[in-house]
C-alpha positions, 0 to 999 in steps of 0.5 A, a space after each residue: 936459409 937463402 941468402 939474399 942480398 939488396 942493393 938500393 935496399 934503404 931507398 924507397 922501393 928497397 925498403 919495402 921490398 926489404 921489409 917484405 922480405 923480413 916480413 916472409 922470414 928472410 934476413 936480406 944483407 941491405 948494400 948501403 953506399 957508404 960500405 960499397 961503391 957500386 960505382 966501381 968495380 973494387 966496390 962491387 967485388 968487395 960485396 959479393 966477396 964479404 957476403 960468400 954465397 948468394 941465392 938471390 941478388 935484387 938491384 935496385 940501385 940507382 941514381 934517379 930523380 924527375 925532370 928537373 934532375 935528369 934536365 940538370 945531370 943527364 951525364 951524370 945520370 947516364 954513367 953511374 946507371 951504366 957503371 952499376 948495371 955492368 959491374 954488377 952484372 959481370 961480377 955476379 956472374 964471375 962469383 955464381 950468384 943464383 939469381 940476378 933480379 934487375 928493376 928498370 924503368 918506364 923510362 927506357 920506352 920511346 916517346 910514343 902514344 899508345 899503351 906500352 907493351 914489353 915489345 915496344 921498347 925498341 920502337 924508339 928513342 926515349 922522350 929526351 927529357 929523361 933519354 940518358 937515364 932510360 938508355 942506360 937501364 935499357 942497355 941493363 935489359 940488353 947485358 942481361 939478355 946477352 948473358 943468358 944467351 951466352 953463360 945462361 946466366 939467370 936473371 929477372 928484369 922488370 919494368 915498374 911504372 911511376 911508383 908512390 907510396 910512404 916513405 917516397 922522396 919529398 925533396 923539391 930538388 929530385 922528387 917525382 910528380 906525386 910526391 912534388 904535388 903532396 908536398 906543394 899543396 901542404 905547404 902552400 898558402 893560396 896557391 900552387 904552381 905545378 909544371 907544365 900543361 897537365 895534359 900529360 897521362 902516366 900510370 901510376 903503381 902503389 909501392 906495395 904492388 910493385 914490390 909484390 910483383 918484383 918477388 912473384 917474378 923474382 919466384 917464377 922467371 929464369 930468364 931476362 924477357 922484361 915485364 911491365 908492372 904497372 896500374 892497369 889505369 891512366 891518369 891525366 896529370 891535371 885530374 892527379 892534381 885535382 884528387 891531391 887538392 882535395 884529398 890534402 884539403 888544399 882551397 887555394 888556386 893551381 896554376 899551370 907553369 907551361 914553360 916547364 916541360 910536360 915530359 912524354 905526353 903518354 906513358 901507360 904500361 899493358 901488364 898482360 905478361 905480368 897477369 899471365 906469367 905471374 898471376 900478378 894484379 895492383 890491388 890499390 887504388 890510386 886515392 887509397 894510394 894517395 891518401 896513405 902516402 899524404 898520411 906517412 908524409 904527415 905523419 913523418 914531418 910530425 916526427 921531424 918538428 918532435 925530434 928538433 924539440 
């Protein structure tokens, strides 16, 4: 049997991607941070040494958070993405990994106003509210490229759009705008304030979409040329919010905090390559995603009030 490995494997996009695999008949080894610091290089080599062969390495890993994090820690951000990214890269392949399969960011893409091919993401520099953070998993995209043109070393880079879905993170401090907006509108009494203006357009991808697209490319590809795996749809930030009032049942007003920063005013992938090269295409619509995501935010903080019981 192959023998896969996980990094970021109990966050919100490694435990789908684990639960699928398990789900195929594999029994990937979960990194968790308190057995390996991938931070540093003694970590990274005490993983690779413990697990012996592997097929296939997925890194997930990452420190990430929305405006509000990235605006508090951007140095922070920065480093430790620099430092996984370029340990594991070079370690995996000192130690002959199979395949190397690295998840970006839409981040990494300049502030701009057009749809968002893969060519694109040397047009610019990154929307500075999240810049360190884009920077460093573009700088990823380049090791890996660098690589394969040297050592021919095989690897896989994608490029998800702003993920939702069960399990996301909820907390205030580092949550992205979907699971931010859930939480505000079903704790709220009359009214909800949201950041910025709500002008901004994003393009929002159903965890189990991306992981579906991850393993097709995981499958297919040999070489790091990045493929964008997004909706295919784009959403105004205030329509966002108008399906989750409705769809959370929430009566109350909505005021917009304009002294908040909005972000990049567009950001909307183009997922040709993806359809060509992997014959991939989102099957969830975005108020399908929306309402399973309240459902297992619900769900989940009904477990929590029972285990303080």
């Amino acid at each position: 049997m192959e023998r896969v490995v996980v990094t970021g494997g109990a966050g919100f996009l490694g435990s789908h991607l684990v639960d699928r695999l398990r789900a195929m008949g594999c029994d990937p080894f979960v990194v968790r941070s308190k057995d390996y610091d991938l931070r540093t290089e003694a970590g990274v080599k005490a993983l690779l040494k413990d697990q012996g062969r592997i097929d296939y390495l997925f890194h997930l890993a990452a420190t990430v958070g929305g405006i509000g994090l990235n605006k508090a820690h951007p140095g922070l951000l920065c480093y430790e993405n620099v430092v996984m990214g370029t340990l594991l890269v070079e370690q995996a392949r000192l130690h002959d990994v199979g395949k190397l399969i690295c998840v970006g960011t839409v981040c990494a893409y300049p502030r701009s106003e057009y749809i968002l091919r893969e060519e694109h993401l040397w047009d610019g520099y990154p929307d500075p509210t999240n810049a360190p953070y884009g920077l460093a998993k573009r700088m990823l995209l380049v090791l890996l490229q660098s690589y394969w043109q040297e050592y021919r070393f095989p690897s896989v880079f994608v490029i998800p759009t702003n993920l939702y879905g069960p399990r996301d993170n909820f907390d205030p401090a580092t949550s992205h705008v979907i699971p931010a907006m859930i939480k505000k509108f079903l704790e709220a009494d009359d009214e909800v304030v949201l950041w910025g203006s709500g002008d901004p357009t994003r393009d929002f991808l159903y965890v189990e979409d991306a992981v579906e697209g991850i393993l097709l490319a995981a499958e297919r590809c040999q070489m790091p040329d990045p493929i964008n795996l997004g909706s295919g749809d784009e959403t105004r930030i205030s329509v966002l919010a108008h399906i989750i009032q409705n769809l959370t049942g929430f009566r109350g007003r909505i005021r917009w905090d304009t002294t908040k920063p909005d972000g990049q005013p567009r950001r909307v992938l183009d997922i040709s390559r993806a359809r060509d090269l992997l014959n991939w295409q989102p099957g969830t619509p975005l108020e399908k995603g929306l309402r399973k995501t309240i459902r297992w935010y619900q769900d989940d903080k009904q477990r929590r009030m029972e285990c303080k019981v």
